[in-house]
N, C-alpha and C positions, 0 to 999 in steps of 0.2 A: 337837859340832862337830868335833875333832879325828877321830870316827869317819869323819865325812863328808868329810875329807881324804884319811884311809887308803883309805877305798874310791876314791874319785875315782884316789889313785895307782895302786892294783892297777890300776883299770881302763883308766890311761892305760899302763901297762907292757904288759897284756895287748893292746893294740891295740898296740904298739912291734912285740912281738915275735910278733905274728899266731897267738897261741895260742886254743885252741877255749875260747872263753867258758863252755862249760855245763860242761865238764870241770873248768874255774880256781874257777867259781863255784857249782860245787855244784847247778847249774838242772836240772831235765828237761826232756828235750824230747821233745814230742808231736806226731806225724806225724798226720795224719788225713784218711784216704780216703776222701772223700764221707762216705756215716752211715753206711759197713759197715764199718770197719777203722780201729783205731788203731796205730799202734807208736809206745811208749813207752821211753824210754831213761833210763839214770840213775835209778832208783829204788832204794828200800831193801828193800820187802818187801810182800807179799799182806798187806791188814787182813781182810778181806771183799770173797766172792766168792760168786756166785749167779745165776740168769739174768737179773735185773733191776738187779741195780748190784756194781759191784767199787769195794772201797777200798784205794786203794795208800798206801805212806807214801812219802815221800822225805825229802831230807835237811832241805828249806826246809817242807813242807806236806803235807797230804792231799791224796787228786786222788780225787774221787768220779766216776764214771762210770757214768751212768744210761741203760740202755736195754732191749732187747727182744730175748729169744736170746743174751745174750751169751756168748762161748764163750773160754778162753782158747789161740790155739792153741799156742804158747812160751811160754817163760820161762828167760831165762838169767838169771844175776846182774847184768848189764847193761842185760837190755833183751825188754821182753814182744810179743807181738800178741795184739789183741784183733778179733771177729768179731764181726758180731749188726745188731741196728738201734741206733747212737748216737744217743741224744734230747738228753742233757746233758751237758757236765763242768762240773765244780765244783772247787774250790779252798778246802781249810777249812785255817784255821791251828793251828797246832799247839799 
């Protein structure tokens, strides 16, 4: 219970002081252009990578990404794009 206080506060303070949620709370966030293009931000690191599926970690989860061609064309420490045919993402806990 008291957890679910602390969170409620952070995220009433975070909406006070109009700060970017994904950055306060550690999310990724995933752009996704039609089924040819992702751009991913906030991640931690490449798990697996192949032309049929890429596994990223992040801070909260895995993000599997399953398709056809996939190519990576960046990668910063912030933030990747991805190219190819998008079939699926997935979401595994950690």
């Amino acid at each position: 219970m008291k957890k679910k206080k602390v969170s409620h506060w952070k995220e009433h303070l975070v909406e006070s002081l109009q700060l970017p949620k994904d950055m306060v709370f550690q999310e990724s966030v995933i752009t996704l252009l039609g089924e040819r293009e992702i751009l991913l931000e906030n991640y931690r690191r490449i798990l697996e990578y192949n032309r049929e599926h890429l596994l990223i970690l992040t801070s909260r989860c895995k993000i599997r990404i399953q398709g056809k061609n996939l190519e990576v064309l960046y990668y910063t420490n912030d933030e990747m794009k991805v190219s190819g045919q998008i079939l699926d993402i997935t979401y595994e806990s950690l």
